[in-house]
N, C-alpha and C positions, 0 to 999 in steps of 0.2 A: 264845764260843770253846770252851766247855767242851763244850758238846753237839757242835759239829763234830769235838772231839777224841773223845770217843767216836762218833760215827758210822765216822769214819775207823779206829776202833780194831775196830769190828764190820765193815767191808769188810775189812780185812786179815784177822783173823780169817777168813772168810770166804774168801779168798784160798788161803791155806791148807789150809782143808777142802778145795776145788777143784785144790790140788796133789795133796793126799793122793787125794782119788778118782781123777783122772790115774793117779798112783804105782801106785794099787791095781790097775786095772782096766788098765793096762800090763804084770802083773804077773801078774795071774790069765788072760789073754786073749792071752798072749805070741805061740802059734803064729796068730796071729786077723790077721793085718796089715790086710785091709780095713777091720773093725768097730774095731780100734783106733785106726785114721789116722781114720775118718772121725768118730770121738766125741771122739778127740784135736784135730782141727782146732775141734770145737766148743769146748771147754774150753781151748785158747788163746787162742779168739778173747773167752771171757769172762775169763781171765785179763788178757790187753792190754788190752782196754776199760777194765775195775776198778781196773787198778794203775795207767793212764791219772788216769784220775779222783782214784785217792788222791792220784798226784802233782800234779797241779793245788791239790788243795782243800789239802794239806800245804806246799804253796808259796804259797798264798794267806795262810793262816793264821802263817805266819812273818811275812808281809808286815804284818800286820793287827797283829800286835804290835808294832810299829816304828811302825806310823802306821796312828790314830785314822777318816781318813777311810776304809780299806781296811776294819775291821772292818766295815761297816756290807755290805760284800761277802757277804760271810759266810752269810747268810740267803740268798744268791741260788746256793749251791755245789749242782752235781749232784752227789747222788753215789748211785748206781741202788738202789732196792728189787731184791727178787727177782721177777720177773716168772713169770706163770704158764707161759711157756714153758722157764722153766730151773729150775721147782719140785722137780721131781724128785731133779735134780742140786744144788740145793741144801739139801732134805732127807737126800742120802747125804754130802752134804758135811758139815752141820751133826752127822750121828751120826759120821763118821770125828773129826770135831773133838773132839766129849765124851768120845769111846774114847784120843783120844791125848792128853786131856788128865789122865784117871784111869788110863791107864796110864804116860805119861810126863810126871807134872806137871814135872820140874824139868829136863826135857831142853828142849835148844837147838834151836830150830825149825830153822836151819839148818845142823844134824848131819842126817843122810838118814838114814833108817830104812835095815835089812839086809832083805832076805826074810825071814827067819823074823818079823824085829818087824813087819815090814807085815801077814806072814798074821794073825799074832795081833792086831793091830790092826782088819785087815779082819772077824777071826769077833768081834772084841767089837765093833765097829759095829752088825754083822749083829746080833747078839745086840738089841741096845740098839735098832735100827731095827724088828728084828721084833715087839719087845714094844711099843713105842708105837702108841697107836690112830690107827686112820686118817685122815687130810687133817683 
């Protein structure tokens, strides 16, 4: 139970990063409507999937505490790696995530950033994505 609960703890995590890059690139890319409807359709469509899956495996794992026979479910939960087709996206997800995490440790995920906390957010990503080595 304990490893599902952290799995489910790194997809949410993970969730997250993938709002913030949403947020961000909504944000820097404003007058852009094509490039951002058609990156934004991508990025919903892994947000629905993921938060899909957490809620399964998070309703699974309730179940499996109540009864014995459900745990053994457990082991058989999907819940997606990062594929090489969304690598990218979630390498800038994973630096927006450590940038809001050292600049806003004690804030409430779901308080929304203003524009100025996002630019700043977004250049210490940048910062933090640019200095790490490659793939």
């Amino acid at each position: 139970m304990a490893n599902l609960e952290a799995r489910i703890r790194r997809q949410e995590d993970f969730l997250f990063g993938v709002s913030l890059y949403f947020d961000g690139l909504t944000l820097l890319h404003a007058g852009q409507t094509d490039s951002v409807r058609a990156q934004g359709k991508v990025l919903r469509s892994i947000l629905r999937t993921r938060q899909a899956q957490i809620d399964d495996a998070t309703s699974l794992l309730r179940r499996a505490r109540d009864d014995a026979g459900t745990a053994e479910q457990l082991a058989l939960v999907k819940l997606d790696e990062i594929s090489p087709e969304i690598a990218d996206i979630a390498a800038r997800a994973t630096a927006l995530l450590t940038a809001y995490a050292e600049l806003y440790p004690d804030r409430d995920r779901t308080e929304p950033l203003d524009d100025e906390e996002m630019f700043s957010l977004i250049e210490s990503a940048t910062e933090g994505f640019t200095d790490s080595p490659p793939g």
